[in-house]
C-alpha positions as CSV (number, residue, x, y, z in Angstrom):
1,X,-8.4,11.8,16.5
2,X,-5.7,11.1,14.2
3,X,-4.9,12.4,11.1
4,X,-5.0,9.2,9.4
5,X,-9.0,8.2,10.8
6,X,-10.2,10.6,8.9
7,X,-9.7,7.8,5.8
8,X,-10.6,5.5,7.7
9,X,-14.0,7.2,9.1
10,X,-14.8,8.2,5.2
11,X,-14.3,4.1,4.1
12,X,-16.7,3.4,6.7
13,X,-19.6,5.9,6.0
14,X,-19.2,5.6,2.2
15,X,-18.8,1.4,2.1
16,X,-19.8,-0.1,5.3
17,X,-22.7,-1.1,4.6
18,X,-20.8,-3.5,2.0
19,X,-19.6,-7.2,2.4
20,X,-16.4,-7.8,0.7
21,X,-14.1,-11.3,0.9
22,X,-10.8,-11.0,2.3
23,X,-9.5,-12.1,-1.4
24,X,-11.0,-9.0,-2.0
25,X,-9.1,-6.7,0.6
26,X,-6.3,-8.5,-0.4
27,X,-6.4,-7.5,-4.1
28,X,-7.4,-4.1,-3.4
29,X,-4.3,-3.9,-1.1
30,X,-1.6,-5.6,-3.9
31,X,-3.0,-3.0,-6.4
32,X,-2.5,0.1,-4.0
33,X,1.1,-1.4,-3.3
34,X,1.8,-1.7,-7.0
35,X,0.7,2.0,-7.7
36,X,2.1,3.4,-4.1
37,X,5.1,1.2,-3.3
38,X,6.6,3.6,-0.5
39,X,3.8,2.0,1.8
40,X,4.5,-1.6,0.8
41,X,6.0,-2.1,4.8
42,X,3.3,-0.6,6.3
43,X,0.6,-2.3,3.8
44,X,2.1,-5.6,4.8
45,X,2.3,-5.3,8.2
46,X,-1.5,-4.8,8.7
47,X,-2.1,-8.1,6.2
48,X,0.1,-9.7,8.5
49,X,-1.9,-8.5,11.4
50,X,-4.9,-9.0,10.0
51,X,-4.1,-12.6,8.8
52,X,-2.9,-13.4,12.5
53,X,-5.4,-11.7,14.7
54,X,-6.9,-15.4,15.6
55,X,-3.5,-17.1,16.8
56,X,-2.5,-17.4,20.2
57,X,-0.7,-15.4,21.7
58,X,2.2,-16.9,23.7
């Protein structure tokens, strides 16, 4: 396990049983960017990801 699923394990047992919009995720993830900037490449790479998972890949 990586470090870094240990954040993510702990946002599934404490919310997953919740139903957010994407709008939602999406203003969540501006307002971490605005108080964390150093991870505004990283943050935006994953929106990007997220936001494309349904294209074709060629």
């Amino acid at each position: 396990m990586y470090f870094t699923d240990r954040g993510l394990e702990e946002l599934a047992e404490r919310r997953g049983e919740e139903q957010v919009t994407l709008a939602w995720l999406a203003e969540r993830l501006k307002e971490f960017v605005d108080e964390h900037p150093e991870f505004e490449v990283p943050v935006e790479r994953v929106a990007t990801w997220l936001a494309r998972l349904d294209d074709d890949e060629d």
